[in-house]
VEXDO-477115 format. One record per residue (C-alpha): x, z, y; residue in one letter. Coordinates in steps of 0.05 Angstrom, whole numbers, padded with zeros to 5 digits, always signed. Layout:
XZYa ...
***
This chain:
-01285+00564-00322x -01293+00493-00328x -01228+00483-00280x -01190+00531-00315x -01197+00494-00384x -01183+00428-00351x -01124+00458-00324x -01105+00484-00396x -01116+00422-00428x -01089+00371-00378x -01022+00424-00383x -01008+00399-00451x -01013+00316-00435x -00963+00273-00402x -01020+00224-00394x -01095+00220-00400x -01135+00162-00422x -01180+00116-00383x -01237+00146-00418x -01214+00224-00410x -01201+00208-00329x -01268+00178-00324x -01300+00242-00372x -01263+00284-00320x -01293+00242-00266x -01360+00249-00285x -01357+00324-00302x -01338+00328-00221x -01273+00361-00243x -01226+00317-00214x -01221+00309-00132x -01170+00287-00084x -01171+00207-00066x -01154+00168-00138x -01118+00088-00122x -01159+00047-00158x -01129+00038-00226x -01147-00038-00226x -01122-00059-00156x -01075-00109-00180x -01124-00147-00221x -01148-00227-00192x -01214-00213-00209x -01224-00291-00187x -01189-00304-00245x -01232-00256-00290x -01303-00293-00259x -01278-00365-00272x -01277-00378-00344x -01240-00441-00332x -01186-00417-00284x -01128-00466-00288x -01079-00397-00290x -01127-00364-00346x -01103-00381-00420x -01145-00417-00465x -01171-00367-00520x -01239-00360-00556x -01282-00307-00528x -01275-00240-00529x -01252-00178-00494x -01186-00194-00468x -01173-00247-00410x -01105-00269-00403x -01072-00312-00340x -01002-00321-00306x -00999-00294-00236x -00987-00332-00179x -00921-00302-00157x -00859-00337-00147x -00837-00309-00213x -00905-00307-00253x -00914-00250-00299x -00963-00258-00361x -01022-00210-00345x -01065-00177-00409x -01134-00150-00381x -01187-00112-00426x -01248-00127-00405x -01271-00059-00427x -01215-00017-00384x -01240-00067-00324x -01306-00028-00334x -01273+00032-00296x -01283+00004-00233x -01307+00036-00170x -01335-00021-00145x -01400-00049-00178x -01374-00124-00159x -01324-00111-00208x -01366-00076-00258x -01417-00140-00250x -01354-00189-00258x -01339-00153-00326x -01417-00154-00349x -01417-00232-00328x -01365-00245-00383x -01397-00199-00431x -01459-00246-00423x -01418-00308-00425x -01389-00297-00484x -01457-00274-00521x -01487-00342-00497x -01435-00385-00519x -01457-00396-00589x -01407-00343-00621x -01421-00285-00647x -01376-00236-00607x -01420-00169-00607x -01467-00132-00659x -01540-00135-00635x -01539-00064-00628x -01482-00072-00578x -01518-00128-00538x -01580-00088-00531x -01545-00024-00513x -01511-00066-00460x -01579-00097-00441x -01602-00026-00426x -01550+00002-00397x -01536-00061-00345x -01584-00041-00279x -01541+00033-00284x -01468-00001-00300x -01485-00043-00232x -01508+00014-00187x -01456+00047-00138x -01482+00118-00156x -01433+00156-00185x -01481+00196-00226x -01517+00127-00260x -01455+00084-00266x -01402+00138-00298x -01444+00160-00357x -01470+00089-00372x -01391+00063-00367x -01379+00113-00420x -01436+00095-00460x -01418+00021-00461x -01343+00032-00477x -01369+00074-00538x -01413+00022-00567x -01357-00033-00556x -01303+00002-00580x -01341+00018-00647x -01367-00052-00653x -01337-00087-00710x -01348-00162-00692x -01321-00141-00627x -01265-00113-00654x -01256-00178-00697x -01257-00231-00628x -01205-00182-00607x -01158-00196-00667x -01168-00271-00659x -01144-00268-00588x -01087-00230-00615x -01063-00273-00656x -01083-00343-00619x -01047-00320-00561x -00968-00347-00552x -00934-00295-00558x -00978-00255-00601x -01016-00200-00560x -00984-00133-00599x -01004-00082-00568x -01074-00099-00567x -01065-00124-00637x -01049-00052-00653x -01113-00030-00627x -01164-00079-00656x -01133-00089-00726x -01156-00012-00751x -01227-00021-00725x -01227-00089-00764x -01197-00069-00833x -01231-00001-00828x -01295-00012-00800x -01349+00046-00774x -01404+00051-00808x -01456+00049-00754x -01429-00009-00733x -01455-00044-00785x -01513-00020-00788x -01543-00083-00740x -01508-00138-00773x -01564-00178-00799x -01562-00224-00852x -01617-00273-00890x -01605-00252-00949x -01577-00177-00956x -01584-00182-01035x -01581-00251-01073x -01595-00216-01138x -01664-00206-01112x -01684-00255-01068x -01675-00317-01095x -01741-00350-01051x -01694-00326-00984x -01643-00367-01017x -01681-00429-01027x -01710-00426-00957x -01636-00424-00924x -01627-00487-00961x -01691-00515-00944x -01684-00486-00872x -01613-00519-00874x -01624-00592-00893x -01692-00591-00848x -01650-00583-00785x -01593-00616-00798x -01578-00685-00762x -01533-00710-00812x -01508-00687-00883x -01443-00658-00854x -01482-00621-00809x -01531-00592-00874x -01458-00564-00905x -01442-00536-00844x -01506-00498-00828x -01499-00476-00904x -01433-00450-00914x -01444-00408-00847x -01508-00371-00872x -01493-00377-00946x -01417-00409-00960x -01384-00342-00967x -01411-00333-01041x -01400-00377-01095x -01479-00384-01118x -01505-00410-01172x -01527-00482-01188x -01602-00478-01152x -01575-00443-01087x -01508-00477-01085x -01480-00538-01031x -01502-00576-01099x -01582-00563-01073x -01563-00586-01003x -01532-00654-01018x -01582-00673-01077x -01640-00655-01028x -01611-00688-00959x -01603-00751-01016x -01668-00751-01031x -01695-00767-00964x -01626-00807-00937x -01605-00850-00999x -01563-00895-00961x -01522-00835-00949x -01445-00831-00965x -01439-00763-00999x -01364-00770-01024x -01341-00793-00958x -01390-00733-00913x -01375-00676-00961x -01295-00686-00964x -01302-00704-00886x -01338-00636-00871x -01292-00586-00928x -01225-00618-00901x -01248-00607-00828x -01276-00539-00843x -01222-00471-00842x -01193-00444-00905x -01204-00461-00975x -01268-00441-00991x -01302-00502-00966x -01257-00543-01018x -01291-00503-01073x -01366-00522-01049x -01340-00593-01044x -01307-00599-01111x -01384-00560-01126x -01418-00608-01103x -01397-00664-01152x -01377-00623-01211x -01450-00615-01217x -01467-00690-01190x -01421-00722-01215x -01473-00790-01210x -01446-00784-01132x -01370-00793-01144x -01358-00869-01127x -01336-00915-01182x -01249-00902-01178x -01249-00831-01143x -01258-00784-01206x -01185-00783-01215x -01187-00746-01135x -01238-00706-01154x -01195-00678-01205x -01137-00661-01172x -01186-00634-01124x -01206-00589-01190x -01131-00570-01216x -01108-00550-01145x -01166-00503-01140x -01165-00473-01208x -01089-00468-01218x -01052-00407-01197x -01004-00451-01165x -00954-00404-01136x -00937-00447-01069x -00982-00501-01022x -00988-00571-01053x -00993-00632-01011x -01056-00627-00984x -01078-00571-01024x -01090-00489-01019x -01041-00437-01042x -01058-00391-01092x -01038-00337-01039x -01107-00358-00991x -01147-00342-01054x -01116-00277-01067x -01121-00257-00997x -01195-00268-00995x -01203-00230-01063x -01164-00169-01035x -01200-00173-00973x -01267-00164-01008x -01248-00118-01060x -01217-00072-00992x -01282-00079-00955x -01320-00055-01019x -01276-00001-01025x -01285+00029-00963x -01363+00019-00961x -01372+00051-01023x -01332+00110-01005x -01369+00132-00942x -01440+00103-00970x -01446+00142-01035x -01522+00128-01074x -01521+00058-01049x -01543-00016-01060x -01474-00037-01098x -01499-00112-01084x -01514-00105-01005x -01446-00073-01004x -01399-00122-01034x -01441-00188-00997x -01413-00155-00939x -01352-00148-00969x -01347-00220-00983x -01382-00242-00913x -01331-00200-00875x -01272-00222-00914x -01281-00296-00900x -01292-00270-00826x -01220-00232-00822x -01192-00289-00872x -01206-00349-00816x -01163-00306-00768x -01098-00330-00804x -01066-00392-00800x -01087-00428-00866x -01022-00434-00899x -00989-00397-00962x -00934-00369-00923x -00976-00338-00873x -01033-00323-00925x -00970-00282-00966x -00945-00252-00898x -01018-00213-00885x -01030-00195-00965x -00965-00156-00953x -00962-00135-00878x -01032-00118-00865x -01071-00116-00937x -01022-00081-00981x -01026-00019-00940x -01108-00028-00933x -01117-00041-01001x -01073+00022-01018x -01108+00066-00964x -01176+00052-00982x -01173+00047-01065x -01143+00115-01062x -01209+00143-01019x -01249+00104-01060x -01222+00140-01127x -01230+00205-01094x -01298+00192-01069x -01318+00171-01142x -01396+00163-01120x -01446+00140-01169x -01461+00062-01139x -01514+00025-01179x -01489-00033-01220x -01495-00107-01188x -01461-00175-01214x -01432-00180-01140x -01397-00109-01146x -01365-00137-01225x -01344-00206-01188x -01307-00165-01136x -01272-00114-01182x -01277-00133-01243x -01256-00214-01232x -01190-00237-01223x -01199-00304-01190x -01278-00316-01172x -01271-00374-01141x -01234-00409-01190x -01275-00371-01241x -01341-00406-01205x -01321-00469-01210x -01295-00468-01289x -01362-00442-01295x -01396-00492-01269x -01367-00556-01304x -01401-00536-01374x -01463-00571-01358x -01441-00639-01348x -01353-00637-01365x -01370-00703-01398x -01393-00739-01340x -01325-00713-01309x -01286-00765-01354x -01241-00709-01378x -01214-00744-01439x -01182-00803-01388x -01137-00736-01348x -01059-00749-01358x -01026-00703-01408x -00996-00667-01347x -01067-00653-01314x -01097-00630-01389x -01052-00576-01395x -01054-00549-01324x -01130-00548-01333x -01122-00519-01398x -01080-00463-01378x -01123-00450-01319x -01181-00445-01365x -01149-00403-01420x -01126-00351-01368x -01202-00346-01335x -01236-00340-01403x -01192-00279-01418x -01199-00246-01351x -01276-00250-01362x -01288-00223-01431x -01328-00211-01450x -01378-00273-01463x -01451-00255-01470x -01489-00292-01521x -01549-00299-01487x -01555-00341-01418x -01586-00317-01353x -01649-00354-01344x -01647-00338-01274x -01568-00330-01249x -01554-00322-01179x -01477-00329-01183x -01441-00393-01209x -01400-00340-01254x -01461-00321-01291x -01466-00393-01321x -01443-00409-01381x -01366-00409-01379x -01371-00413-01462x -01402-00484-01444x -01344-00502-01415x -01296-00484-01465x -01330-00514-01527x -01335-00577-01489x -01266-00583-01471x -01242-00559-01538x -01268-00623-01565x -01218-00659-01521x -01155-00627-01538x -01112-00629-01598x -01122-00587-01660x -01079-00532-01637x -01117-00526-01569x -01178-00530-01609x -01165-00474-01648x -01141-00425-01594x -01202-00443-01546x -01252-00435-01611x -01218-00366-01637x -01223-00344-01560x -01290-00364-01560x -01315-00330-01614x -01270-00268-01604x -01312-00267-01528x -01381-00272-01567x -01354-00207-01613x -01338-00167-01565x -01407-00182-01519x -01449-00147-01556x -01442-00071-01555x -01431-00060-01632x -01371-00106-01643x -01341-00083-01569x -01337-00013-01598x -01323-00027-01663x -01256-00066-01633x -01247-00006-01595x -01241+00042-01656x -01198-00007-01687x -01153-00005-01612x -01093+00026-01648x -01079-00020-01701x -01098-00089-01649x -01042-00131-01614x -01025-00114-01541x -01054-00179-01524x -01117-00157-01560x -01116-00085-01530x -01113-00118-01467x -01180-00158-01482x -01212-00105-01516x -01198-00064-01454x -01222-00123-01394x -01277-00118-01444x -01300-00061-01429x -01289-00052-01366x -01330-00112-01351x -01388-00083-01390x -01376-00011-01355x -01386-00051-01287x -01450-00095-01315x -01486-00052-01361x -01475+00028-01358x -01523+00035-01422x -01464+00026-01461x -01438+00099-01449x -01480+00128-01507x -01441+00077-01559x -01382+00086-01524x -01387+00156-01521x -01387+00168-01599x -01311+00128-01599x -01289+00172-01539x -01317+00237-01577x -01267+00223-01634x -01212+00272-01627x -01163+00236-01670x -01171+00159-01638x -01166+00196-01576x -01095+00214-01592x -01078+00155-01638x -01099+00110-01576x -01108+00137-01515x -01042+00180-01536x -01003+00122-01545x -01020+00055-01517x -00982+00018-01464x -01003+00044-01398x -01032-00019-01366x -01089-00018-01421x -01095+00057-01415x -01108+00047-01339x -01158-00005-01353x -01196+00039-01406x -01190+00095-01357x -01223+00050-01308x -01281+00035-01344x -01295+00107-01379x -01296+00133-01307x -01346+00079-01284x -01389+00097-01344x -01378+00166-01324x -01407+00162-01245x -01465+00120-01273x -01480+00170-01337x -01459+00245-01312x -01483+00297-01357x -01431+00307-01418x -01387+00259-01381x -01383+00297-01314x -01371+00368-01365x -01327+00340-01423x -01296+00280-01413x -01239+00315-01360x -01225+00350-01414x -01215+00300-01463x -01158+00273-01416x -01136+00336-01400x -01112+00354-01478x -01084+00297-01483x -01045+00308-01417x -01021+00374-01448x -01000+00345-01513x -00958+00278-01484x -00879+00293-01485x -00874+00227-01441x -00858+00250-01375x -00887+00192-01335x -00947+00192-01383x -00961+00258-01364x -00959+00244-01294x -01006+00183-01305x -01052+00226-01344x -01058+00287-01303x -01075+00234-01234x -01127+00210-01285x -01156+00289-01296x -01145+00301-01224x -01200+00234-01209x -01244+00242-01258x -01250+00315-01243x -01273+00299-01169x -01327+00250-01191x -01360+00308-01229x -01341+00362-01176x -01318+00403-01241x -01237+00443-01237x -01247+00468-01294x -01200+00411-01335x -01140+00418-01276x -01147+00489-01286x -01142+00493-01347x -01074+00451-01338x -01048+00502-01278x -01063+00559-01304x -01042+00537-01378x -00990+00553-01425x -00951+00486-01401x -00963+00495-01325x -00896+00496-01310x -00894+00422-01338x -00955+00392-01278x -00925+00451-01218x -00890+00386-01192x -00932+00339-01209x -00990+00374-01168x -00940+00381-01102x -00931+00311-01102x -01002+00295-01107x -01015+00353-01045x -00977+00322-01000x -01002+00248-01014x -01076+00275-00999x -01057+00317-00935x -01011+00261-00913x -01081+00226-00914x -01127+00277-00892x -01163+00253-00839x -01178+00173-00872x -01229+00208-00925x -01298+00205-00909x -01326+00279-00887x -01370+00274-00950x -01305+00269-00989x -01259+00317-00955x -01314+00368-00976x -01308+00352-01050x -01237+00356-01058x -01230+00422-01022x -01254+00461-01080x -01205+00417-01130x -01148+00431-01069x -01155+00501-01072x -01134+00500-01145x -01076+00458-01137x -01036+00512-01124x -00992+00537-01176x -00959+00611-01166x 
***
């Protein structure tokens, strides 16, 4: 029987895998004599890591060397496919680089690959058939769902001259779209900054106590704590002021600039420019007029790389990075730690950011080669999946922020702008900053009246600070814009004036629509108690079709946004009535493209209450002739897409599916 299926199978192939042949193998249902698949390999080469023919690339699971033939050819060996071997030398060869590369000081495996491969070495080295062959396909398993793996892979890809395609092809997927069980061992310090602030001052503690030199505490920082922009007491501030207290002779201007223009990417140029926002008592008599351009080229979307600076493209690329890695988490993790989720977002993005080559026109090349389609893929799962993910200041940073980074920073100057000389700026360098802080302070409204006695994130400082302090800098028309925005931010922070601006949405500028609307979502993302206040606007049958009914579609898209975040976190009247709120107004829009917009909306909203009753009631309505279309279109974008939804999710939507068609 079981020759007679492998005959009906293999009937249908060309080709089989390494992995099926050795399945095949080890199921005793292939015979006859089999040439060694890897006969052709100088497994000299593969033992000698410094092999005058190997190429020099950082470790991982690829080896790469010129033969020595009259006419060399470039040879491309996985170390995994090596694992095939019949002989056990081989198989040994292979482990020897596996342990190689673990020792070297990188991490190149997940510990729950290194101890699989731990217990699984005495059988991967024995020359019985029966002990080898299962543990081979064991170890292949675990590698080829290990993440970090996956990501040494990618490196070698793309350090390699040529680039390495067709391995490229491979490892990229398992990198942008990550297993879950692979994660599962990643271990990190601190898995939730919100709530372990001691953990946080012991890395710092930890990191200045074993440094040997102050560029050595920033670099033991940023790699256990760099990838978030923290607040004041956990920041590369803490490090610096504490190495000073015990090294006074110390040069901190010349160290920290030293270590951040050494360092990869631009994040290290924010903890510098940190570093001595907050100390400013450490810039050297002459240099604050460096530490501000420092400032503007960090903090101004600057559209191309300035001498010596970072593009606005490297920021963006981190930010979709994170807020892609937080999609796809939260999509196949439903009921989870929001704030776990998105600090490995932002861990892993600086991890697949370092890959690239730090310059704007490759940073711009990857946002629209390898993260538009990412992004795309895994924000439409993530709407479908809709779960209910408790609220965190990480997971609002990551979608609810435009530019954190530069965000962070602004943030951060409140407390001592004066000391930063801003007054003595050329008229050139006041209104780039100005601009640049104009544009944050409406991205993050709104602006809470109270401070957090205890923040974790640089962004939860006191932005407002900022602003007042550099309003009394600028000229009277500057003044008056940063006051009136300043005030409008304070209005719409508290729940009562946020929804009294939102009953008042229809007769409100578009400019003010738009920061009623960033408003709200922000709150929708902080503080889900909201939903009862906001809930008595929404309930309103008339401003639903005097504003919802009629605004531009960008601040209906935001609004939408943040009702269906208040709806994941709230359920109950929102999961039963709010579809239907969108739905009328779906059925009563004579705008064509509105209607599409609006029936997508009742489509998502009705998965993340697992109710069909609202896209029902559309299909099977009076108008259904007007959404027949509509629905086809949106079919074949989900079955085009199938198999990328989490199982979890494929379940939900097959009730909604089966009333998406329209006789």
């Amino acid at each position: 029987m079981q020759i007679r299926l492998r005959n009906y199978a293999l009937h249908h192939f060309d080709r089989v895998n390494m992995r099926t042949f050795a399945c095949l193998q080890n199921l005793d249902l292939l015979d006859g004599a089999i040439t060694p698949f890897s006969s052709d390999v100088e497994w000299a080469v593969i033992r000698d890591a410094h092999h005058l023919r190997r190429e020099k690339l950082s470790p991982g699971p690829l080896v790469v060397y010129m033969t020595a033939e009259e006419k060399p050819r470039r040879m491309v060996v996985e170390l995994l496919a090596l694992l095939y071997s019949e002989s056990p030398e081989g198989r040994k060869t292979v482990l020897m680089n596996l342990d190689n590369m673990m020792a070297g000081g990188v991490q190149c495996v997940t510990p729950q690959s290194a101890q699989a491969l731990g217990r699984l070495q005495a059988a991967l080295e024995s020359e019985v058939s029966e002990q080898w062959r299962p543990a081979v396909l064991e170890a292949i398993d675990v590698l080829n769902d290990d993440i970090i793996f996956a990501l040494q892979g990618t490196r070698q890809c793309l350090e390699s001259e040529p680039v390495i395609q067709n391995s490229l092809n491979t490892y990229v997927p398992r990198v942008m779209f990550p297993t879950i069980s692979s994660l599962d061992s990643i271990a990190f310090e601190v898995r939730n900054p919100e709530v372990e602030h001691p953990k946080l001052l012991e890395v710092i503690e930890s990191s200045v106590a074993e440094a040997q030199s102050l560029g050595d505490a920033c670099a033991r920082y940023y790699a256990r704590l760099g990838y978030l922009p923290l607040a004041p007491a956990y920041s590369m501030g803490e490090v610096v002021t504490r190495w000073m207290t015990t090294h006074r002779d110390a040069d901190a201007w010349a160290t920290v600039w030293a270590w951040a223009q050494s360092a990869l990417g631009p994040v290290p140029q924010y903890h510098a420019c940190a570093v001595f926002t907050l100390h400013p008592e450490l810039v050297p008599a002459g240099k604050m007029p460096e530490l501000w351009a420092e400032i503007l080229k960090l903090v101004c979307e600057e559209k191309t790389r300035d001498a010596g600076g970072h593009s606005h493209e490297s920021w963006m690329l981190r930010s979709d990075l994170a807020k892609h890695f937080a999609y796809h988490l939260e999509a196949n993790l439903p009921e989870n730690d929001s704030a776990n989720m998105a600090g490995f977002a932002w861990w892993f993005a600086e991890q697949v950011a370092s890959l690239f080559p730090d310059e704007a026109k490759s940073a711009q090349f990857y946002r629209k080669n390898w993260m538009a389609p990412a992004i795309n893929r895994s924000s439409q799962v993530w709407l479908a999946a809709s779960s209910n993910i408790r609220s965190s200041y990480l997971r609002y940073m990551t979608f609810g922020v435009q530019s954190p980074w530069a965000a962070s920073l602004l943030a951060l100057m409140g407390a001592k702008l004066e000391q930063l000389a801003p007054s003595e700026l050329a008229a050139e360098s006041q209104a780039l900053f100005h601009d640049a802080l104009f544009s944050n302070l409406i991205s993050l409204l709104p602006f809470s009246s109270e401070l957090t006695t205890e923040p974790t994130f640089a962004l939860e400082c006191s932005i407002n600070e900022t602003a007042l302090k550099w309003e009394q800098t600028q000229a009277e028309e500057n003044r008056k814009m940063l006051a009136q925005l300043v005030a409008y931010g304070r209005t719409l922070g508290s729940d009562e004036g946020l929804c009294k601006a939102l009953r008042g949405l229809a007769d409100s500028s578009l400019p003010d629509q738009v920061a009623i609307a960033l408003s709200l979502k922000a709150k929708a993302y902080l503080d889900p108690s909201i939903a009862s206040a906001v809930w008595e606007v929404l309930s309103d049958g008339e401003w639903r079709q005097q504003v919802l009914g009629t605004i531009e579609e960008r601040v209906l898209g935001l609004l939408i946004e943040a009702f269906s975040v208040l709806q994941a976190s709230n359920q109950d009247k929102w999961f039963s009535i709010f579809p239907h709120f969108i739905a009328e107004l779906c059925e009563k829009t004579d705008d064509a493209e509105r209607r599409h917009s609006l029936f997508l909306y009742v489509v998502h909203i009705s998965l993340a209450s697992d109710t069909v009753s609202a896209v029902r009631r559309l299909l099977r309505g009076d108008q259904k002739a007007k959404f027949v279309e509509i629905a086809k279109l949106y079919r074949d974008r989900v079955e085009s897409m199938w198999a990328q939804y989490p199982p979890w999710v494929q379940g939900r939507m097959r009730g909604l599916f089966a009333n998406l068609h329209v006789v």
